[in-house]
KENU-509505 format. One record per residue: residue in one letter; x, y, z of N, C-alpha, C, O in turn; residue number from 1. Coordinates in steps of 0.1 Angstrom, whole numbers. Each point is the difference from the previous one (the first is absolute). Layout:
REM KENU-509505
SITE; A; X; Y; Z; X; Y; Z; X; Y; Z; X; Y; Z; NUM $
...
This chain:
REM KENU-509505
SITE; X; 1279; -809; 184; -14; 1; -4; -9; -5; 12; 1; -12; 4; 1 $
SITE; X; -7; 19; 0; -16; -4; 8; -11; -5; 1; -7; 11; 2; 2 $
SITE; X; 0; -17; -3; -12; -2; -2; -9; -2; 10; 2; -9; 7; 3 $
SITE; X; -16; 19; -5; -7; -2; 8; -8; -5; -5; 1; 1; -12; 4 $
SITE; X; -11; -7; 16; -10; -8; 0; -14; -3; 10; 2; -9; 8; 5 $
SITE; X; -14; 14; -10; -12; 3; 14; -9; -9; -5; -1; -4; -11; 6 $
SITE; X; -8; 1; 22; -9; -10; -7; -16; 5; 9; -2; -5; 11; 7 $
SITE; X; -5; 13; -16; -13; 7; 5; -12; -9; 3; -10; 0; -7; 8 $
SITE; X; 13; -8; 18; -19; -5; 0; -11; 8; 2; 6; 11; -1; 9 $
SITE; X; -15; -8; 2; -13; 7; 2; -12; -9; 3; -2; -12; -1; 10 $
SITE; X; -6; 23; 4; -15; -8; 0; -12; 11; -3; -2; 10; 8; 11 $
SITE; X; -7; -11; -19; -10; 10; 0; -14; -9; 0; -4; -8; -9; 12 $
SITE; X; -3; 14; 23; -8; -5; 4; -12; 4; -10; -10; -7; 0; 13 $
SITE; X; 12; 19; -8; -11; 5; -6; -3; -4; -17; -10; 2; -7; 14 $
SITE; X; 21; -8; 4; -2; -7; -14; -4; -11; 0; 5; -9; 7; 15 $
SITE; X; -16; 8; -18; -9; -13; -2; -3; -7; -12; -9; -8; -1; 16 $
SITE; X; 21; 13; -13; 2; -6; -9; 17; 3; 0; 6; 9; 6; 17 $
SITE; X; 0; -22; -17; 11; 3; -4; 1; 13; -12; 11; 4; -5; 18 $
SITE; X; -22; 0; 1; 1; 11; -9; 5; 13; 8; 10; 6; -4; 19 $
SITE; X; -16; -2; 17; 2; 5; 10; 11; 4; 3; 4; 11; 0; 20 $
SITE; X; 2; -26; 3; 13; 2; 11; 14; 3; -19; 10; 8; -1; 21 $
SITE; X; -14; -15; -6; 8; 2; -12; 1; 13; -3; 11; 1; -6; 22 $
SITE; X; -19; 11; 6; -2; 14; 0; 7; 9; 11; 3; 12; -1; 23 $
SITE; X; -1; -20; 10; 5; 3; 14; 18; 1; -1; 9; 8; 2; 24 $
SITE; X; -10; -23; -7; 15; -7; 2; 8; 15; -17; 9; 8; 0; 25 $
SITE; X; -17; -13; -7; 7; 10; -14; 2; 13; 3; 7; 7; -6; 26 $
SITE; X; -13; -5; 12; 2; 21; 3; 10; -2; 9; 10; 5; -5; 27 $
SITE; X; -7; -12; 19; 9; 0; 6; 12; -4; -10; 10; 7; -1; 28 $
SITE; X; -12; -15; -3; 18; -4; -9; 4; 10; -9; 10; 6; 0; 29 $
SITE; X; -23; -3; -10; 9; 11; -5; 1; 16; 4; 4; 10; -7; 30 $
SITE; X; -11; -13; 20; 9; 20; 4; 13; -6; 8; 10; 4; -4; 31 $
SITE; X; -10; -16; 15; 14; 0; 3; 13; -3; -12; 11; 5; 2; 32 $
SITE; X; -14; -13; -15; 8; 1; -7; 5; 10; -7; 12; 1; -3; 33 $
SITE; X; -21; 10; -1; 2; 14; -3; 9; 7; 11; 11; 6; -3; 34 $
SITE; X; -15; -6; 12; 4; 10; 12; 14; -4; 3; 9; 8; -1; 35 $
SITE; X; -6; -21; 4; 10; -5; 7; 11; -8; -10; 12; -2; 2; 36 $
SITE; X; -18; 0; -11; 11; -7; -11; 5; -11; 7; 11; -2; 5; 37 $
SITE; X; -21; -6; -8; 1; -14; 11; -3; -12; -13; 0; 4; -12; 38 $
SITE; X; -2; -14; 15; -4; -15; -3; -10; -3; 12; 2; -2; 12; 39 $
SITE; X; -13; 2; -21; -13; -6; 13; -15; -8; -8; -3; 3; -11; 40 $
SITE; X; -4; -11; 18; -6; -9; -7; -11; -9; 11; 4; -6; 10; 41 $
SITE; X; -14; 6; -12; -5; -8; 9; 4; -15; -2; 3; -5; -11; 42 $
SITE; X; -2; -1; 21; 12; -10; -1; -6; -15; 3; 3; -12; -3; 43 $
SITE; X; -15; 17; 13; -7; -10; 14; -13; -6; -5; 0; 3; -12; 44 $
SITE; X; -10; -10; 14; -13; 0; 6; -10; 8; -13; -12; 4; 4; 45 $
SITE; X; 15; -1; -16; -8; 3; -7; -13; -1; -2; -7; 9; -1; 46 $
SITE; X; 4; -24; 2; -17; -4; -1; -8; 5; 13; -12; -1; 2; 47 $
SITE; X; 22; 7; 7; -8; 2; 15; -4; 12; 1; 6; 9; 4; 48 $
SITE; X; -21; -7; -9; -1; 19; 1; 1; 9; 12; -2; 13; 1; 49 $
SITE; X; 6; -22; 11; 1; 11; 11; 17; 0; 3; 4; 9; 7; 50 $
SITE; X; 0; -14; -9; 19; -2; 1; 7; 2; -10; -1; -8; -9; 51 $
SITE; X; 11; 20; 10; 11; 9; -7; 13; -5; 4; 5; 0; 11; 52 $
SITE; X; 1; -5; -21; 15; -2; -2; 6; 6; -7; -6; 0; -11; 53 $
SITE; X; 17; 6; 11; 4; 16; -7; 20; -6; 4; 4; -1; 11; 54 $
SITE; X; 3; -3; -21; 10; 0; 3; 11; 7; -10; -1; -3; -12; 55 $
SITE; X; 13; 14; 18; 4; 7; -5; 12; 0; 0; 4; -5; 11; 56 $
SITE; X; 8; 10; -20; 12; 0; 5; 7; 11; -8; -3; 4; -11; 57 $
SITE; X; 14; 2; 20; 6; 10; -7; 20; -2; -3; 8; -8; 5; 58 $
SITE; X; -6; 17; -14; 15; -1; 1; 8; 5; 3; 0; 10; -9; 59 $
SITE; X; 12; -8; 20; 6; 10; -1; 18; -6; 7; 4; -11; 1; 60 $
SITE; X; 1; 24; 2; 15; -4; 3; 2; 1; 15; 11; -3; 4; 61 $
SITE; X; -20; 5; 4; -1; 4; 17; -10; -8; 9; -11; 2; -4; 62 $
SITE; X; 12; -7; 10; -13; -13; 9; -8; 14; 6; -12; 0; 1; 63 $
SITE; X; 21; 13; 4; -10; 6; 6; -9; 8; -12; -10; 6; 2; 64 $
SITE; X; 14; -6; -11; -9; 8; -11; -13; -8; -9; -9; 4; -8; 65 $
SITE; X; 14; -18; 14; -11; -10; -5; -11; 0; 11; -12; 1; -2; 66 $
SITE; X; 17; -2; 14; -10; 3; 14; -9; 11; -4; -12; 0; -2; 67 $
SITE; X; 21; 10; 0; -14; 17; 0; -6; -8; -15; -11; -3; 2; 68 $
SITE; X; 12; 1; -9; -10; -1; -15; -8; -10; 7; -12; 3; -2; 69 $
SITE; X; 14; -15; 12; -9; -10; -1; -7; 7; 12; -11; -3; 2; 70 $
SITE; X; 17; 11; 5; -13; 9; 12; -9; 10; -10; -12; 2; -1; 71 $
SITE; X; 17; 1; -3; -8; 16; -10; -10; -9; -6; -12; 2; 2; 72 $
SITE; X; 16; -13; -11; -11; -8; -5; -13; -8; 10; -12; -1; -2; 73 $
SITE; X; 19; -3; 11; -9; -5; 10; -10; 16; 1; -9; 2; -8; 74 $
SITE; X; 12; 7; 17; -5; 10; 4; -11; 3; -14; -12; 1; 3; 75 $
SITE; X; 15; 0; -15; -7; 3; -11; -12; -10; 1; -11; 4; 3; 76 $
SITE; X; 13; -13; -6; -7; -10; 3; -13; 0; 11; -12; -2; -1; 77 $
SITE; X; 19; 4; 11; -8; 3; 13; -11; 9; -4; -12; -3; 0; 78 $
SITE; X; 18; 20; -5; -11; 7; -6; -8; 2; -10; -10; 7; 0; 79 $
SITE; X; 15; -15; -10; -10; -1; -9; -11; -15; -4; -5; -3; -11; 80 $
SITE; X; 5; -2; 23; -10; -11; 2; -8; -3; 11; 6; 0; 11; 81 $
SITE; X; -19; -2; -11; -6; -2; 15; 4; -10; 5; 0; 0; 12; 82 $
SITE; X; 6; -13; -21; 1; -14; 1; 10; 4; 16; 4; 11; 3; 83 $
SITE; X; -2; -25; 5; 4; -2; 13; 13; -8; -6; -1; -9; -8; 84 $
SITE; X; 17; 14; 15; 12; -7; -4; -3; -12; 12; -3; 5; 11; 85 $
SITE; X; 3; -15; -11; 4; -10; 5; 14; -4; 7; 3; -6; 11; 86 $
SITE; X; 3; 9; -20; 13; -7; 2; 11; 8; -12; -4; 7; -10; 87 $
SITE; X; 15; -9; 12; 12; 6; -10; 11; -7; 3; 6; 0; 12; 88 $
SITE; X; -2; -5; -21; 13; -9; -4; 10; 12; -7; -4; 6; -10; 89 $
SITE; X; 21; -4; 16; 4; 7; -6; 12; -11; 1; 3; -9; 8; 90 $
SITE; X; 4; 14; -24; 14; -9; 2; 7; 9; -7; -6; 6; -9; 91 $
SITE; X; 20; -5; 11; 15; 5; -1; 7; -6; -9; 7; -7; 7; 92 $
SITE; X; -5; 6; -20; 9; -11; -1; 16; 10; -8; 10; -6; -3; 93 $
């Protein structure tokens, strides 16, 4: 068994309530959890309306089949938010 595991920082300069960024963060989780059949959750920095923490993990029997789900999800991610990634933690276990 495999387990991947990503950890999505962000930053959206353009949200100015946590109502906002909460509207933001919920539509991303649940199309990647629909789409991808993942485990994901904002994880980080909740009280902070301009910083996204988005951490996800998938399961599978191949390290390289955990890599493409945690790139496909990143890439997903990428397109369906203006927010800015910061940074990405990925781990293999």
């Amino acid at each position: 068994m495999v387990i991947g595991a990503c950890t999505v920082y962000m930053t959206a300069e353009w949200v100015f309530s946590l109502k906002d960024k909460r509207m933001i963060v919920k539509s991303i989780i649940e199309k990647a959890r629909h789409k991808f059949n993942i485990s994901i959750a904002e994880v980080d920095r909740q009280d902070f309306h301009k910083n996204i923490v988005i951490g996800f993990a998938c399961v599978t029997n191949e390290s390289s089949h955990a890599n493409s789900i945690i790139e496909n999800v990143i890439k997903f991610i990428e397109n369906n938010t203006d927010a800015v990634i910061d940074d990405i933690d990925i781990e293999i276990l």
